[in-house]
C-alpha positions as CSV (number, residue, x, y, z in Angstrom):
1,X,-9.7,-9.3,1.3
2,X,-10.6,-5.6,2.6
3,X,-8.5,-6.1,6.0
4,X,-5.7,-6.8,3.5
5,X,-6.5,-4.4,0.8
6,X,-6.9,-0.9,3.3
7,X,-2.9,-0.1,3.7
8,X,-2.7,0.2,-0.2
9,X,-6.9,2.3,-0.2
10,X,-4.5,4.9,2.6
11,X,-1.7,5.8,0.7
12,X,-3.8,6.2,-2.4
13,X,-6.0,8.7,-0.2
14,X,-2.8,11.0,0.7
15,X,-1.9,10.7,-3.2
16,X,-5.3,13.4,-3.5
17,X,-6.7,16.1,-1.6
18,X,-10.2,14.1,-0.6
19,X,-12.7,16.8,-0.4
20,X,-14.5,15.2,2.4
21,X,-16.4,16.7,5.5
22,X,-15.9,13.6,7.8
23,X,-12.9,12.9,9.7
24,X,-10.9,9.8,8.7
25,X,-11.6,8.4,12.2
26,X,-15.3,7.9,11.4
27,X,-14.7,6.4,8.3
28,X,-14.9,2.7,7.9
29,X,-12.5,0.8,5.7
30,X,-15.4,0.2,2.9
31,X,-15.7,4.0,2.9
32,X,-11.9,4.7,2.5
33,X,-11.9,2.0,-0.3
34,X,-14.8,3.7,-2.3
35,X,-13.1,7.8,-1.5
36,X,-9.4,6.2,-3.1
37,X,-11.5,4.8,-6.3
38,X,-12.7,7.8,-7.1
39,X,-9.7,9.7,-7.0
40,X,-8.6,11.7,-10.0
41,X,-5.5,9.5,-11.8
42,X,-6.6,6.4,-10.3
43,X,-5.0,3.3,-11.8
44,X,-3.0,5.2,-13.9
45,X,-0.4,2.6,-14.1
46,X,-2.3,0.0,-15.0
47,X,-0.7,-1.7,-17.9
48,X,3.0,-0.1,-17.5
49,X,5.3,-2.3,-14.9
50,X,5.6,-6.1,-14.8
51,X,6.8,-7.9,-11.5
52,X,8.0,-11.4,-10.7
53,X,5.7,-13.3,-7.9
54,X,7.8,-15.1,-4.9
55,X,7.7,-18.9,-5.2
56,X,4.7,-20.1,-3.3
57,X,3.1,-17.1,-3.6
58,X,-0.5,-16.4,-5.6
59,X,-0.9,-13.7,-7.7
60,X,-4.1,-12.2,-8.6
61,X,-5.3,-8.8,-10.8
62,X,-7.9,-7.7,-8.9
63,X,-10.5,-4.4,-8.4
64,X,-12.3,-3.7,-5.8
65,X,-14.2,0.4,-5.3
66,X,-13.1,1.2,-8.7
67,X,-9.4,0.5,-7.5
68,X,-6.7,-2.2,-9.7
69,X,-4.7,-3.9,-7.8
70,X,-1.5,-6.0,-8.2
71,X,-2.1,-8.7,-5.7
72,X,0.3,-10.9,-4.2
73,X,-0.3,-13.7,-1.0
74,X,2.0,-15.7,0.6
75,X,0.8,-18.8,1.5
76,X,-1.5,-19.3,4.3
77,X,0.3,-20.4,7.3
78,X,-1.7,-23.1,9.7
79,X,-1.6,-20.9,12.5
80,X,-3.9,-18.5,11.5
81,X,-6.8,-17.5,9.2
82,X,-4.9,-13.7,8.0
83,X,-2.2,-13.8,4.9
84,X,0.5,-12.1,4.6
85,X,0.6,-10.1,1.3
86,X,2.4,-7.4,-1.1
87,X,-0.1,-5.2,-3.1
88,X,0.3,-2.4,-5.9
89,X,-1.4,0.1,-6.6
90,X,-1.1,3.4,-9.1
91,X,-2.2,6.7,-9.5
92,X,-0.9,9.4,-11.5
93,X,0.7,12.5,-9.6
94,X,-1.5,15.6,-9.1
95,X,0.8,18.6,-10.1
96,X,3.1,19.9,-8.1
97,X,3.6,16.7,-5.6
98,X,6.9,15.3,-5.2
99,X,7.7,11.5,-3.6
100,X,8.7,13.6,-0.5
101,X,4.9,15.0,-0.7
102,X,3.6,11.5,-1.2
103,X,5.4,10.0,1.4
104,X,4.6,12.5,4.0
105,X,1.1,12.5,3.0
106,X,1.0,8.7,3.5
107,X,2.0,8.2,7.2
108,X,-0.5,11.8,7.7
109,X,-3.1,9.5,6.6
110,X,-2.1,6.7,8.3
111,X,-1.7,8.0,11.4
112,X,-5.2,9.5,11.1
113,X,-7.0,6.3,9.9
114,X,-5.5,3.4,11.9
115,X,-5.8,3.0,15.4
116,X,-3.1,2.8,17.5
117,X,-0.7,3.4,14.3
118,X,3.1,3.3,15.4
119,X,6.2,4.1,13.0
120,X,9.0,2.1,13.6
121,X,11.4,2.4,10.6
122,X,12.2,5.0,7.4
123,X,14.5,5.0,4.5
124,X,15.0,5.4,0.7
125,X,16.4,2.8,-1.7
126,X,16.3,2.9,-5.3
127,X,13.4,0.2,-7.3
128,X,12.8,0.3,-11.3
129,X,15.9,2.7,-11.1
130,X,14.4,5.7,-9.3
131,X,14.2,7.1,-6.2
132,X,11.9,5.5,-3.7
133,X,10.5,6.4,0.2
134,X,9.9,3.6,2.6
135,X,8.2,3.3,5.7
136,X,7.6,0.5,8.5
137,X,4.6,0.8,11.1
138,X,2.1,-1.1,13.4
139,X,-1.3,-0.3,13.3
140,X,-4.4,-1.7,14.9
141,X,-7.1,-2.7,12.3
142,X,-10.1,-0.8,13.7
143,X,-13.0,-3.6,12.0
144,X,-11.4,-6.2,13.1
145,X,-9.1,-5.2,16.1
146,X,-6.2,-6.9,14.2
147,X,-2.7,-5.4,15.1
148,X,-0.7,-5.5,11.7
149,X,2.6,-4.3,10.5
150,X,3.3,-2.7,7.5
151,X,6.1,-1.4,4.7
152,X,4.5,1.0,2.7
153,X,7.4,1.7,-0.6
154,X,6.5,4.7,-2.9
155,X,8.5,5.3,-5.7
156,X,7.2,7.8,-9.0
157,X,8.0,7.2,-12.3
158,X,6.8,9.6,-15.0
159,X,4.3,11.2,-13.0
160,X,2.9,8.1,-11.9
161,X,3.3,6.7,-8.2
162,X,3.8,3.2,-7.7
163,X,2.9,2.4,-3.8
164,X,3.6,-1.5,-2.8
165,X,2.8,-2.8,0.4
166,X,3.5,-5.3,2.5
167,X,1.2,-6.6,5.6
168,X,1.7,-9.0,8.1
169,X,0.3,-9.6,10.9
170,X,2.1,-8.1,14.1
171,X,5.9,-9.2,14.8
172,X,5.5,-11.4,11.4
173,X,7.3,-8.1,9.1
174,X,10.4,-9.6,9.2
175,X,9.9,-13.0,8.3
176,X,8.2,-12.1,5.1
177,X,10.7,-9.2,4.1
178,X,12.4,-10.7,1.4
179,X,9.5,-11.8,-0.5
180,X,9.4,-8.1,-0.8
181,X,12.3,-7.4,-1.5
182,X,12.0,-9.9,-4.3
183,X,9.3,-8.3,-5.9
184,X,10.9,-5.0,-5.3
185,X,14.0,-5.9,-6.7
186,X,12.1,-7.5,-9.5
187,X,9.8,-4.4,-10.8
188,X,9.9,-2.8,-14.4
189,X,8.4,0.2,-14.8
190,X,7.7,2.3,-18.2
C-alpha cells in the first residue's frame, strides 16, 4: 500500500515547512511517510467530511506513520498487480498559507521527490462549495521504478486542507477519471 499511499505523504509534506537536513531526493518513501505524520495539524479533518465510494470500489479508514487516511481502490484489473485508487488526507493550515500556497508547495515537492515527475494539466473547480486547485502529472516511482499518473485536488475549508488523490498507473488517468469525479462531486465538508 506505500507505492499507493506516497502521492497523498507529498502534498501533506508541502502543507509544513519540514525542518529536515536531507534533500527529498535521498529520502525514501518510508521516510517521507514518517516526516508527513509528524507534521503539526496532521489529520485535522478527521471526523469532518463524508464521501460516497464508486460502485465496485473498496473503501477502507486506514493509518499508516501516524497519517489517517480515506482510502478508496478500484478494483483490481487482470492485467496487473498495481490498483488504481483515490485517497484523502487532512491537515490543518499553518497561518498565513492560502490554497495558492498549498498548491504551489505541492508540485515544489513533487517535482523534488519523484523521479522523472512531469505536469501535464492545471485548473480550479469548485468541491464541498469552495474553491479548489488541481493538478495532473507523471512521475516515476523511485522504489519501484513504476511510472504513474496522478490528479492531486486541494481544496481548504475552515483552515483545514482536504488533498484527494488519484493514481493510476501511466496512460490509465483517464479511464478512472470519473470515479473521481464521483467522489469529488460527492464530498461534504464541515
Amino acid at each position: 500500500m506505500k507505492l499507493q499511499l506516497i502521492s497523498a505523504a507529498v502534498c501533506l509534506l508541502s502543507f509544513t515547512a519540514c525542518n529536515n537536513s536531507r534533500s527529498p531526493k535521498e529520502l525514501s518513501s518510508q521516510e517521507v511517510l514518517e516526516l508527513a505524520g509528524k507534521a503539526p495539524g496532521m489529520n485535522a479533518g478527521k471526523g469532518t467530511f463524508t464521501v460516497n465510494t464508486p460502485a465496485g470500489w473498496t473503501k477502507i479508514d486506514t493509518v499508516m506513520s501516524r497519517i489517517e487516511y480515506v482510502f478508496m481502490m478500484a478494483p483490481m484489473g487482470e492485467d496487473s498487480s498495481f490498483q488504481a485508487n483515490v485517497n484523502i488526507v487532512t491537515q490543518e493550515l499553518k497561518k498565513g498559507f492560502t490554497l495558492d500556497n498549498v498548491m504551489a508547495s505541492t508540485q515544489k515537492e513533487m517535482e523534488t521527490f519523484f523521479t522523472d515527475y512531469k505536469k501535464f494539466g492545471q485548473g480550479e473547480r469548485t468541491v464541498t462549495d469552495v474553491k479548489a486547485k488541481w493538478m495532473k502529472c507523471e512521475y516515476m516511482h523511485r522504489e519501484s521504478g513504476t511510472l504513474l499518473n496522478g490528479e492531486v485536488t486541494i481544496f481548504v475549508k475552515n483552515n483545514i486542507a482536504y488533498a484527494v488523490t488519484l493514481t493510476t498507473l501511466a496512460k490509465d488517468l483517464q479511464k478512472y477519471e470519473p470515479a473521481l469525479e464521483e467522489i469529488l462531486n460527492s464530498f461534504t465538508a464541515k
